[in-house]
C-alpha positions as CSV (number, residue, x, y, z in Angstrom):
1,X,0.0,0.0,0.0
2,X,1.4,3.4,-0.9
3,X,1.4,5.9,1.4
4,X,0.8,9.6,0.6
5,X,2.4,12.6,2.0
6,X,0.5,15.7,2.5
7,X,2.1,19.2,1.7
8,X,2.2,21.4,4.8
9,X,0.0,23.6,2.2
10,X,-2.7,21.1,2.3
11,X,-2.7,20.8,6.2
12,X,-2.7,25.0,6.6
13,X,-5.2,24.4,4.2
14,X,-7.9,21.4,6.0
15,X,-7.4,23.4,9.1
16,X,-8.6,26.9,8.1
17,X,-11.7,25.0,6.5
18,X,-12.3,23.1,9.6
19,X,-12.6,26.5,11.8
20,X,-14.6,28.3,9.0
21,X,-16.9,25.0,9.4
22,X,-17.1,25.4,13.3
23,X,-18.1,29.1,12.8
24,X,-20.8,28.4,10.6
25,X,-22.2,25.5,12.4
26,X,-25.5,26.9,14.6
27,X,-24.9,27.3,18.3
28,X,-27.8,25.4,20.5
29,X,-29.9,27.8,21.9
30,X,-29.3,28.5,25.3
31,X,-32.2,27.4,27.7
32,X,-34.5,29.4,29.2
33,X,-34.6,31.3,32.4
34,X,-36.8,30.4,34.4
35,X,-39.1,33.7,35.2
36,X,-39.0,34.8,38.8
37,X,-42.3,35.3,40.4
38,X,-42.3,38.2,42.9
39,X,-45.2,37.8,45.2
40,X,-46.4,41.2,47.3
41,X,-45.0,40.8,50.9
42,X,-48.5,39.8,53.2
43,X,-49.3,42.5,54.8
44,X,-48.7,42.9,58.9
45,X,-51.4,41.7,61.1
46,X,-53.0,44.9,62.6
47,X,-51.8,45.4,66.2
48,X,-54.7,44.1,68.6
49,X,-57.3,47.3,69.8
50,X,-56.3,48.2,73.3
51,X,-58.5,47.9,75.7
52,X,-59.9,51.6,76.8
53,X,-58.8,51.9,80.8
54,X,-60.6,54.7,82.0
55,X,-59.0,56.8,84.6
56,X,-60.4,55.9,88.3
57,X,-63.0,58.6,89.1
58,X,-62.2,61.0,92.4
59,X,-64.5,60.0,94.9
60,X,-67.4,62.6,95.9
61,X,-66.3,65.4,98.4
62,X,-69.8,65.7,100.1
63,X,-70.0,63.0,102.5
64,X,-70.7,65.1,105.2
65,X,-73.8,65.5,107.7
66,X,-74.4,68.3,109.4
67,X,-76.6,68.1,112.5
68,X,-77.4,71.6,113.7
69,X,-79.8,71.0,116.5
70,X,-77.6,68.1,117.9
71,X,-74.5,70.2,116.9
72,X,-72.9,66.9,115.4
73,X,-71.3,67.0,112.2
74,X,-70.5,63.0,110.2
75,X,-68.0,62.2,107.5
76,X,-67.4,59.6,105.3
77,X,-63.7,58.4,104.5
78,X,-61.0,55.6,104.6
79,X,-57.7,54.8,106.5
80,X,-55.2,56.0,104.5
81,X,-52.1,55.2,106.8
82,X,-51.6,52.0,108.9
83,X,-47.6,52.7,110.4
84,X,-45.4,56.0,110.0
85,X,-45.6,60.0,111.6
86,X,-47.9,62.0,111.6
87,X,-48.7,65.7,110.5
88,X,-52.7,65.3,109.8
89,X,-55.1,63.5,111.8
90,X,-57.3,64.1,108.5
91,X,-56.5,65.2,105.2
92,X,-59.2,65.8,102.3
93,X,-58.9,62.8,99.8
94,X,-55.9,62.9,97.9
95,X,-54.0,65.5,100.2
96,X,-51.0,64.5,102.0
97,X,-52.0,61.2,103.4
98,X,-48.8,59.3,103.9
99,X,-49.1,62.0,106.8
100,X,-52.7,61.1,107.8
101,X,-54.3,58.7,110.0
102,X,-57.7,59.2,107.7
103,X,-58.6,60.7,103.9
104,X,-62.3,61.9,104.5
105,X,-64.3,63.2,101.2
106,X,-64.9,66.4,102.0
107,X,-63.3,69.8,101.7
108,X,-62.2,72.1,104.4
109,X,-64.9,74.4,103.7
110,X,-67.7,72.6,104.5
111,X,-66.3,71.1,107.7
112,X,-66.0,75.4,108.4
113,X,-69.3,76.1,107.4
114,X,-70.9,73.1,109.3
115,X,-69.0,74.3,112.5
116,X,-70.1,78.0,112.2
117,X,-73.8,76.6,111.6
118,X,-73.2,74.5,114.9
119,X,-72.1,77.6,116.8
120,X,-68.6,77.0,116.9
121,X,-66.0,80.2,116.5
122,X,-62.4,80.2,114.5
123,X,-59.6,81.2,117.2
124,X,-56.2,79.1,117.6
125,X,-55.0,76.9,120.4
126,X,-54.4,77.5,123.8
127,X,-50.5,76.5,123.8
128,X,-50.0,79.1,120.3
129,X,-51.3,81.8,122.4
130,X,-49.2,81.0,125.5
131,X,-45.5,80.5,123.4
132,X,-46.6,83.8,121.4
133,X,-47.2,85.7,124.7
134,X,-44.0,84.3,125.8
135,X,-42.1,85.6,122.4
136,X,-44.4,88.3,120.9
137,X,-43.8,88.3,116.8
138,X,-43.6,92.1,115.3
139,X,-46.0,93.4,113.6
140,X,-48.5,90.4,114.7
141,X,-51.3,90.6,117.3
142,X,-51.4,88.1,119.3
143,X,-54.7,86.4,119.8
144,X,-57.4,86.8,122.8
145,X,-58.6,84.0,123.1
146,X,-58.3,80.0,121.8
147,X,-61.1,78.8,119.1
148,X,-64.0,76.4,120.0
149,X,-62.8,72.8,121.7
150,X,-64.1,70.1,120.1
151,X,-64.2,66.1,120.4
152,X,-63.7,64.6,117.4
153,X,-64.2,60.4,117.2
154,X,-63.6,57.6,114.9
155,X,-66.5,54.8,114.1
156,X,-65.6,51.6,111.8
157,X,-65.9,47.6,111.4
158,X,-63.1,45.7,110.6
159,X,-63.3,41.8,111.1
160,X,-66.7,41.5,112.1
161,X,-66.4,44.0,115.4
162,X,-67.2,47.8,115.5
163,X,-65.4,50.3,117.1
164,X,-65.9,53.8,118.6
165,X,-63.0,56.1,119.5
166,X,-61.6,58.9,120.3
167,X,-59.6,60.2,117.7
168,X,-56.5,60.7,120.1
169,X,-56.3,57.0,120.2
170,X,-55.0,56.7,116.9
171,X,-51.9,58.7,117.7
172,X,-48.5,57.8,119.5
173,X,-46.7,59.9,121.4
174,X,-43.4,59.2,120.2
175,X,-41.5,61.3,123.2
176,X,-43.6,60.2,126.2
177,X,-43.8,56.6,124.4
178,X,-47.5,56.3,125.0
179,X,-51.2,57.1,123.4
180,X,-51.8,60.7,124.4
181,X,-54.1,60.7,127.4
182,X,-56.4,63.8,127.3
183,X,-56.1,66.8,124.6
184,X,-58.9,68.1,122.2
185,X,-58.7,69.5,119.2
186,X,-59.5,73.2,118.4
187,X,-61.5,75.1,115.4
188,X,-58.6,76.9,114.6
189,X,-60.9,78.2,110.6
190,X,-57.8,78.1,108.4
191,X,-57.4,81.5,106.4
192,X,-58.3,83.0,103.3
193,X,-55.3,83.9,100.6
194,X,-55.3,86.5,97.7
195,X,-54.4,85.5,94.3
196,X,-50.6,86.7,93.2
197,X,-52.0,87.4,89.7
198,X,-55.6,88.7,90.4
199,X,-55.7,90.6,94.4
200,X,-59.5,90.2,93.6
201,X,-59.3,86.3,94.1
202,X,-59.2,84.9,97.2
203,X,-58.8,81.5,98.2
204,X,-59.4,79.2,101.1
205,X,-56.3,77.5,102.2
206,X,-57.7,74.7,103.7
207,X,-59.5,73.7,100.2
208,X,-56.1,74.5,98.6
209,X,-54.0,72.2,100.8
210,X,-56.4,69.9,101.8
211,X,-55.7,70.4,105.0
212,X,-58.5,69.5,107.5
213,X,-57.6,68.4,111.2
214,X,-54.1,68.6,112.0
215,X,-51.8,67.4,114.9
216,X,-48.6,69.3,114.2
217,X,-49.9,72.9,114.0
218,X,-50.9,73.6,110.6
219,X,-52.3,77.4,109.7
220,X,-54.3,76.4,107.0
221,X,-55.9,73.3,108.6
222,X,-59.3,74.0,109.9
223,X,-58.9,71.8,112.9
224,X,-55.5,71.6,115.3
225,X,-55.1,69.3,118.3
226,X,-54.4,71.1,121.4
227,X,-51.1,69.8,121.9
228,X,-48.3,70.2,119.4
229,X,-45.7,67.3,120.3
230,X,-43.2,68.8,117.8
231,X,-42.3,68.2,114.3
232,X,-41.3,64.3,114.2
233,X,-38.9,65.6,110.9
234,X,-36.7,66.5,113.6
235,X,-36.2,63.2,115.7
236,X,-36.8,60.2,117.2
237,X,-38.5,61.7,120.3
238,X,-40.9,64.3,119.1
239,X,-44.0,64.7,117.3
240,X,-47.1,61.8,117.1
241,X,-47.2,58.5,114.8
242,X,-49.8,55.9,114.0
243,X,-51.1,54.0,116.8
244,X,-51.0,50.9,115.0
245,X,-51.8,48.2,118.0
246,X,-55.4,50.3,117.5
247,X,-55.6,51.7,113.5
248,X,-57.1,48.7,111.0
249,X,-55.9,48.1,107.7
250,X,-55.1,51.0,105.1
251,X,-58.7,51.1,103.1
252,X,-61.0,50.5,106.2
253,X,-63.9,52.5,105.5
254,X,-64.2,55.2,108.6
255,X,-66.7,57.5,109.7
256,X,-65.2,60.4,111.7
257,X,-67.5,62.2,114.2
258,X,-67.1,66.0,115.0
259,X,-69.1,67.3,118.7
260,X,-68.4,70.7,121.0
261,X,-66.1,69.3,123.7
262,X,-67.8,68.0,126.8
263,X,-64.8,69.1,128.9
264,X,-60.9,69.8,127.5
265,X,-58.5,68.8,129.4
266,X,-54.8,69.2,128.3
267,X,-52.7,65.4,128.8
């Protein structure tokens, strides 16, 4: 068998046809993309309505009874301190009672009026007069004569018994380490106060602070005991806390009692 030899020309030659060949031959078509669906986010659940909680509602400031002919004057309130000293014996609801044995609903002003309809007359206590006579203040007169004595009483229920007592009961003495024996408490009528911005306003002090009986001297309380232990800001030994062998629960409903004194008598 004879065997041929090709020219390089012929080779150069095969090998350009052979790439013009690949060129020409059709590509296969590339296959599809698949197409994307972008669905729309679900929207967020809507938050959950909130319940409406309606602020609590004061309670009424006119449980009070005023009982001319047998000069006795009743008010409704609650036990509003169960341990801790004492400025107030009785503060007007929401005043400063984690100062007060008792929150009553009623304003100072009608605890004045019921007292001057009962006969009773604004002065100031006994022991003011004496320490001013003692140290007169310039430019201040001091007063003639002490306001009207009164005895003031607590009535309640707790755990099935009821109780009637003096108010003084519910204090401590905290320097003679005992429950005050004696005392009374005076209708000392608060005061009246003009209005920085209008003179022709004037207001009642005792409404303002709601200040109603207190047992460290108070000038805008309409009712003072007639013995000022002291401040018990300034220690240990001085001024009156909760008696709380005798005061029930913070909450206990209380009726406090307001009658002319049968007969003060200092402790």
């Amino acid at each position: 068998m004879k065997l041929f030899r090709l020219s390089p020309v012929v080779l150069l030659t095969a090998l350009v046809l052979g790439c013009e060949l690949e060129k020409e031959r059709p590509k296969p078509p590339e296959p599809p993309v698949p197409e994307q669906k972008t669905e729309a986010p679900e929207p967020a659940p809507a938050p959950a309505p909130q319940e409406k909680t309606e602020a609590p509602k004061p309670p009424p400031m006119d449980r009070i009874k005023v009982d001319v002919k047998g000069k006795r004057i009743e008010i409704e309130g609650r036990f509003c301190l169960k341990e801790g000293i004492l400025d107030y014996l009785a503060v007007a609801s929401g005043g400063q009672e984690y100062e007060s044995v008792v929150a009553l609903n009623c304003n100072g002003s009608r605890i004045h009026s019921g007292l001057l309809a009962m006969g009773a007359k604004p002065g100031t206590t006994q022991q003011l007069i004496d320490e001013l006579k003692k140290n007169p203040p310039k430019g201040r007169k001091v007063p003639e004569r002490p306001g009207t004595a009164l005895d003031i009483s607590f009535e309640w229920k707790h755990d099935g018994k009821s109780y009637s007592v003096p108010a003084g009961r519910t204090l401590f003495d905290r320097g003679k380490k005992k429950v005050p024996e004696g005392g009374y408490w005076v209708f000392t009528g608060s005061y009246f106060a003009k209005d920085l911005e209008d003179e022709t306003k004037e207001f009642y002090m005792a409404d303002v602070d709601r200040a109603l009986i207190a047992v460290l001297y108070t000038g805008s309380a309409v009712i003072n005991f007639s013995h000022d232990a002291g401040n018990p800001y300034a220690g240990e030994d001085t001024g009156y806390e909760v008696n709380k062998a005798l005061v029930p629960p913070e909450g206990t409903p209380v009726k406090l009692v307001i009658t002319p004194a049968k007969k003060p008598t200092e402790d």
